[in-house]
C-alpha positions in Angstrom: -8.7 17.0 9.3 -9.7 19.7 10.5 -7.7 23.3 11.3 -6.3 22.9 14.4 -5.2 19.6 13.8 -3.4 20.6 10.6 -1.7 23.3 12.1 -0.4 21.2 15.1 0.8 18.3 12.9 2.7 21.0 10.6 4.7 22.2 14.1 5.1 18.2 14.6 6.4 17.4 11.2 9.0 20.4 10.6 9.8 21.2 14.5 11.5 18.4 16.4 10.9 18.4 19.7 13.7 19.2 22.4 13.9 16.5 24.9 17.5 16.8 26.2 17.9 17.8 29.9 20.3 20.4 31.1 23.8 20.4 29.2 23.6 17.1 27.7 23.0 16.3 24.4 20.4 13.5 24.4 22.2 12.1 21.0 25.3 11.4 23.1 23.9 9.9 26.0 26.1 6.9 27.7 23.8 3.3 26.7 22.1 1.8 29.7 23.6 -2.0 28.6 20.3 -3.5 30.6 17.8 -0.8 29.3 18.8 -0.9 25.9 19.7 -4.7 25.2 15.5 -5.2 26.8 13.7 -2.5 24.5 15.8 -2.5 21.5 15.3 -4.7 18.4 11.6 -5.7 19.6 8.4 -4.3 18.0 6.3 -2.6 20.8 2.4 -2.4 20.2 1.0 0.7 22.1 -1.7 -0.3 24.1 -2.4 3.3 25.7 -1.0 6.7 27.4 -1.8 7.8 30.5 -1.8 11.4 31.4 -2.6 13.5 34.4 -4.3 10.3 35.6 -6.3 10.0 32.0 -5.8 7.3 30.0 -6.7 7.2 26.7 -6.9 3.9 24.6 -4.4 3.9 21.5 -5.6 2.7 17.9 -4.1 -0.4 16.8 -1.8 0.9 14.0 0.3 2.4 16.8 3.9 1.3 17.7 7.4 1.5 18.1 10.6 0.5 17.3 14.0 1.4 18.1 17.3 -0.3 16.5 20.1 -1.0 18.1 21.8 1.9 16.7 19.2 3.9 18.6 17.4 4.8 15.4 13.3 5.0 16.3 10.7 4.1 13.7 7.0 3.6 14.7 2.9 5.1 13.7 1.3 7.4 16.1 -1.6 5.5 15.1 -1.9 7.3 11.8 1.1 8.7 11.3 4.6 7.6 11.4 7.6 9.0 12.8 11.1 8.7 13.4 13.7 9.4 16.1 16.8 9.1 17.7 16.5 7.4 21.2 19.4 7.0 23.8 19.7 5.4 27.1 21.4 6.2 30.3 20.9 2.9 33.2 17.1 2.9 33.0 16.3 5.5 31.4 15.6 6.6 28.0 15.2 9.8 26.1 13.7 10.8 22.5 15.1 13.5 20.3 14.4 14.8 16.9 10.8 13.3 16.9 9.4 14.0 13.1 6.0 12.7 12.3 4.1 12.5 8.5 1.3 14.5 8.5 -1.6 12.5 7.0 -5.6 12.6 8.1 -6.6 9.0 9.1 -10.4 8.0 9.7 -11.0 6.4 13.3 -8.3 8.1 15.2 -8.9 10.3 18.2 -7.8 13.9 16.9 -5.7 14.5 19.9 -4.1 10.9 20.5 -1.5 11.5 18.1 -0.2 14.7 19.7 -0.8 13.5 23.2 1.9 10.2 22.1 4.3 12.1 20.6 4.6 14.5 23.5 4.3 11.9 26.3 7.6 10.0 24.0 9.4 13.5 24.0 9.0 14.7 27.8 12.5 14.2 28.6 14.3 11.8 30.6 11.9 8.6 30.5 11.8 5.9 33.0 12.0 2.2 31.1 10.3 -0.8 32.8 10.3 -4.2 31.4 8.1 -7.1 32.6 6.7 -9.7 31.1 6.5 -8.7 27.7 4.9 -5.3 28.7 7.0 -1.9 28.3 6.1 0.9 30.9 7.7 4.5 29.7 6.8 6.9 32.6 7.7 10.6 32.5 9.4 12.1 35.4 5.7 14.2 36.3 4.2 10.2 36.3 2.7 10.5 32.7 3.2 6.8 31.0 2.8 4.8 28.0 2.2 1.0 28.0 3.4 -0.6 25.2 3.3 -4.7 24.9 6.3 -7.0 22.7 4.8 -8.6 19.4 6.6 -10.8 17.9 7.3 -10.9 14.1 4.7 -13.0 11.9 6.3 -16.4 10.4 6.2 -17.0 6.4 4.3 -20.4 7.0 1.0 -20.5 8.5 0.2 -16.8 8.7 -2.9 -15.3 6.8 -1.6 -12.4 4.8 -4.2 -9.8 3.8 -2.6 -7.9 0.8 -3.1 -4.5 0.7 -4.9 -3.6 -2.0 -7.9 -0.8 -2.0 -9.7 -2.6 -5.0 -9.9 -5.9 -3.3 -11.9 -4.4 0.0 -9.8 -7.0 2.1 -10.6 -9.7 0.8 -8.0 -11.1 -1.2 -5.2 -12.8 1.0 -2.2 -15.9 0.6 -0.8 -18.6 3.0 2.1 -20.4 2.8 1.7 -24.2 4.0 5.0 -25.5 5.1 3.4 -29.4 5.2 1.6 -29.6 2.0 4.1 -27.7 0.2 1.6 -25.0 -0.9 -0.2 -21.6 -1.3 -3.7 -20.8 -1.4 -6.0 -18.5 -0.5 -8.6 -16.0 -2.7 -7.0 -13.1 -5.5 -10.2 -11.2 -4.3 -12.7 -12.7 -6.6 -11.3 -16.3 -7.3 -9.7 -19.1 -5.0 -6.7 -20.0 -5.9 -4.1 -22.7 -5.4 -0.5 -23.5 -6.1 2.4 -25.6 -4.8 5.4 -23.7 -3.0 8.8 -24.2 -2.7 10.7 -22.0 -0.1 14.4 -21.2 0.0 16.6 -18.3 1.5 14.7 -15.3 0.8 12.6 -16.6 -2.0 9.4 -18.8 -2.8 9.0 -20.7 -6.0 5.3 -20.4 -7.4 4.2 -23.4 -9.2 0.6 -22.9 -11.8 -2.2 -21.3 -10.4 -5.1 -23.2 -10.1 -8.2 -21.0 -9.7 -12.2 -20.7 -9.7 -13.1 -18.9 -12.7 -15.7 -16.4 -11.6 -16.4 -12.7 -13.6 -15.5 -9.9 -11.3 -15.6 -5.9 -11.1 -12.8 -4.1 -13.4 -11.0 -3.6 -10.5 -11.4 -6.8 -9.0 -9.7 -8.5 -12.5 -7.3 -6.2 -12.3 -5.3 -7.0 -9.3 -6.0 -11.0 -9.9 -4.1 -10.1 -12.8 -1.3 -8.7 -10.7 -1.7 -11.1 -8.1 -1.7 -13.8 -10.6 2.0 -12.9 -11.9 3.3 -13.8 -9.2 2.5 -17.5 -9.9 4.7 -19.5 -12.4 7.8 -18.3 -11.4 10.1 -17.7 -8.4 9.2 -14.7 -6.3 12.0 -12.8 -3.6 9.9 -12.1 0.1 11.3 -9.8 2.5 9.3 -9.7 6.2 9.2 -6.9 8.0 7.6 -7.6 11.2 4.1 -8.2 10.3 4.2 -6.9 6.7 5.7 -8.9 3.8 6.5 -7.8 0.0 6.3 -10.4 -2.6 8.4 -9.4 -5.5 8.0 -11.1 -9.4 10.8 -11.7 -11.8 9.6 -8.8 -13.7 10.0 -6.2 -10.6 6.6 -5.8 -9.8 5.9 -5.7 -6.0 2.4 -6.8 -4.2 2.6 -5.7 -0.1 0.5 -7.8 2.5 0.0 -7.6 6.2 -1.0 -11.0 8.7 -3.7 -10.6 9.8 -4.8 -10.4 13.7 
């Protein structure tokens, strides 16, 4: 990252910006029942931002999310932030927007700053049609966003994030067949599965039995403890966390 970007993320990440208009205090806005019940509690994919006629294409880590409390969550594409979002009819408006401040290979050194401006630019218009979001500043700046919808347990290909593995190790869940397989990142492996409220109960591993790297071995090992017991799951969106008996936890993502 280089200086100028560091220095603008450090007046991101410590300065939130001020996006109330006039006397009110954006945290105390009336809700907008109709904007608010249509953007809230959905997962929003940024597809790009528009500014001063220039639109600029926005990596595919980027998002947002607000609760229904109003609470925002979301990635700028590398980084995440948080805020506090309230709605007035059809209207919404961003305060106390924090961002992390982490360097991220294959992201456009200004996209991040561009976003998070665009999101705090005061009193935003919300547009909602067929599954596409439209946030347009009062000066006719926008961001498109589109609705994804959360990744089932059964069926979807989940990638675990693991640096060692290079992508290659994944799991799926088979509702039909009552089973799991997939590769550890070295080995295939299979196993049955029985699913309940919240958790999935691994049966034996059964697995090729080819030599790896170091590393390789040592997240089948990791991977392979999950097996032979009952595991708890938790979904967020598209990310899941498998955790053991013992407490150890193994985080995956579906892939696209």
């Amino acid at each position: 990252m280089d200086t100028k970007r560091l220095a603008a993320f450090a007046v991101l990440t410590l300065l939130p910006f001020a996006v109330a208009c006039g006397n009110e205090d954006a945290g105390s806005a009336s809700v907008g029942a109709g904007a608010a019940a249509s953007v809230t509690g959905a997962y929003w994919t940024v597809d790009g931002v528009t500014v001063e006629g220039k639109k600029s294409d926005a990596p595919g880590n980027a998002y947002l999310r607000i609760a229904d409390g109003g609470k925002v969550k979301g990635n700028l594409g590398c980084n995440n932030f948080g805020a506090d979002a309230a709605f007035a009819d059809s209207h919404v408006k961003f305060d106390k927007v924090e961002a992390t401040e982490m360097a991220c290979e294959g992201v456009a050194p200004d996209f991040e700053q561009t976003l998070a401006r665009t999101l705090a630019d005061g009193d935003l218009t919300a547009k909602v049609e067929n599954e596409k979001l439209t946030l347009t500043t009062e000066g006719g700046d926008s961001i498109a966003l589109s609705k994804q919808e959360a990744a089932p347990l059964k069926g979807t290909k989940w990638n675990i994030v693991s640096p060692d593995t290079g992508g290659k190790a994944h799991l799926t869940f088979d509702q039909k067949t009552g089973q799991v397989s997939g590769s550890l990142g070295c080995n295939k492996v299979r196993a049955t599965a029985t699913f309940s409220d919240g958790r999935i109960t691994l049966g034996t591993a059964s697995t090729t039995r080819m030599m790896c790297d170091t590393s390789l071995m040592h997240t089948e090992k990791t991977l392979l403890g999950l097996f032979d017991s009952t595991v708890k799951y938790r979904i967020d969106h598209r990310n899941i966390t498998l955790t053991s008996e013992n407490g150890e936890s193994v985080n995956a993502t579906a892939a696209e």
